[in-house]
N, C-alpha and C positions, 0 to 999 in steps of 0.2 A: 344700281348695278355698277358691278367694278371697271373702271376704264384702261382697257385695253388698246398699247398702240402699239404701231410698226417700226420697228427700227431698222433701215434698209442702209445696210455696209455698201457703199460704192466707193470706199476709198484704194482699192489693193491697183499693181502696176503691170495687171493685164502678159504678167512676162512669159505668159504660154504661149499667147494670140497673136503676138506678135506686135501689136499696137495698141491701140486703146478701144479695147472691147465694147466701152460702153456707148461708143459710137457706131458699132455693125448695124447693119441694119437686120431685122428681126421681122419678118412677116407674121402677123396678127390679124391675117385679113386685109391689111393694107402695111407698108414697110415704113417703119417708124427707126429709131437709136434704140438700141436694146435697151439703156438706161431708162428710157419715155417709157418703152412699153410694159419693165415690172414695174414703173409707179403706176400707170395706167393702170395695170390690176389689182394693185390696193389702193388706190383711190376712191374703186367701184366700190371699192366694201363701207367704206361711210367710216374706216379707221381712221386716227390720228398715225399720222405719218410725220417721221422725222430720219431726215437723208442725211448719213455721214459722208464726207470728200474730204478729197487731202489736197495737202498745201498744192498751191498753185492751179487749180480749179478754177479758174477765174470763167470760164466760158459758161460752168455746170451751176457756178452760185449767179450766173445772170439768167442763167435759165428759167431754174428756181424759182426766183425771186417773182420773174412773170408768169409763172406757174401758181404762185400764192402756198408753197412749199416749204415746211422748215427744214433748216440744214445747218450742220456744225463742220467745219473743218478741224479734222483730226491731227494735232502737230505731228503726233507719234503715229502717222499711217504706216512707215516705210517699216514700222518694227515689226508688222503682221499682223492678222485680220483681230487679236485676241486684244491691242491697242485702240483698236476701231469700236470693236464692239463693246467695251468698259467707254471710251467718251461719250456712244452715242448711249447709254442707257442713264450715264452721269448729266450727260443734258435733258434728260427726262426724269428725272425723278419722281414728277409731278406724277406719273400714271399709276396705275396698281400690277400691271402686269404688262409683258412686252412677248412680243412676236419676233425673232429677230431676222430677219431674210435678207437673201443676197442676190447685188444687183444684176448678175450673171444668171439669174433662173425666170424668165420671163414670161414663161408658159404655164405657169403655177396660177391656176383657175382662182377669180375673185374668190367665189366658194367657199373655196380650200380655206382661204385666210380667215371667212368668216367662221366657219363650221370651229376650225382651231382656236379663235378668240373665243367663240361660245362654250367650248369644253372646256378652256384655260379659267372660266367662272369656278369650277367647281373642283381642277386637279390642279396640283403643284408644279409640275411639269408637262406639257404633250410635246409629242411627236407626229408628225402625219406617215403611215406607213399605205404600202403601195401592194396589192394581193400579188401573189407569185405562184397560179396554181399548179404548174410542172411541177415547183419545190414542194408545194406546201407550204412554204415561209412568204412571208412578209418579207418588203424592201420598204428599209427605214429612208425618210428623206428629208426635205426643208419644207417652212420656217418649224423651227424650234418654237417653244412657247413656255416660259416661267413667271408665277408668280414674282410680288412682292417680296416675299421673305428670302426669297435668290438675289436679291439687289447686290448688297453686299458683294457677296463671291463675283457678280456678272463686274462686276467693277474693280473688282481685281484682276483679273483676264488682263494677260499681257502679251507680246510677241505674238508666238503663234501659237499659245495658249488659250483655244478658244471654249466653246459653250459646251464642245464634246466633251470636256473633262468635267463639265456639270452632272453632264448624265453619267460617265463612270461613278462617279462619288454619292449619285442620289438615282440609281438608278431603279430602285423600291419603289420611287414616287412617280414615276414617270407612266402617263396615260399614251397610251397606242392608240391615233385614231386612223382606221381603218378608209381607204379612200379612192375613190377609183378616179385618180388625177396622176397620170404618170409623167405632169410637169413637177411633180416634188422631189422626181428623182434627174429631170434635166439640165444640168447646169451647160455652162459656156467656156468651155477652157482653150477651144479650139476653133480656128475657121472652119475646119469640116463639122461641126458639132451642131452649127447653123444649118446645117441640111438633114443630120441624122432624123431617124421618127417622123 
């Protein structure tokens, strides 16, 4: 079977929040660092997990490290998440497919990550979408999920060029998986954002 890992962007500079987000605390049943608690749910899932940070992390790479966590430091974080997201899939090579998530959505059900590794076996791209039945439609949300043969392009991704412009360009390939987890559509940009839902 193909080995699918997580690649978890924690390097961006939080300039919504006010300060450094990935230190809030984040209730999951008991209040943890927002950062602990999305590793904490792909942990659960038995992926390979690999943490991007940016220069001067020094608290988040000793963290880590007692965590038993791989992590790369991104020189080029400050240029935007699309910098992040080409180092951490360049430090990985070695997989066949990647998950990419962000350390701002921590409510995104282990599940979720697995159900999407297990579809990323057999489709070129997923997405997890979220039912919307007032609309009718679906709400698209995170992790992303591409094969192998996306290496390339995902390593190209610069600035703030990120994986979205994967899915305009190949958006034929891209598998919907349907999901009743409405942390795929919850990120963190805000201190009130922490109590919304």
């Amino acid at each position: 079977m193909a080995q699918t890992g997580v690649v978890l962007l924690a390097a961006g500079n939080s300039e919504r929040f006010g300060n450094d987000k990935r230190l809030a605390a984040v209730d999951n049943g008991y209040q943890e660092p927002m950062l602990l608690a999305t590793i904490r749910r792909i942990r659960a899932t038995g992926l390979p997990l690999f943490v991007v940070l940016r220069p001067g992390d020094h608290q988040w790479e000793a963290a880590l490290d007692e965590l038993g966590i791989d992590w790369g430091t991104c020189p080029e974080a400050s240029q935007g998440i699309g910098s992040s997201l080409a180092f951490g899939v360049h430090a990985t090579q070695h997989w066949d497919s990647w998950l990419i998530a962000m350390a701002d959505m921590p409510f995104i059900r282990s599940q979720t990550f697995r159900m999407l590794a297990d579809t990323l076996q057999d489709h070129a791209i997923v997405r997890p979408v979220f039912p919307c039945p007032r609309s009718r439609r679906h709400s698209a949300g995170q992790p992303l999920g591409f094969q192998r043969a996306f290496a390339f392009e995902l390593m190209q991704c610069q600035g703030e060029s990120d994986a979205a412009a994967l899915l305009q360009r190949h958006g034929g390939q891209v598998a919907e998986v349907l999901c009743d987890d409405e942390g795929i559509l919850r990120d963190i940009d805000r201190p009130e954002d922490l109590q919304a839902g």
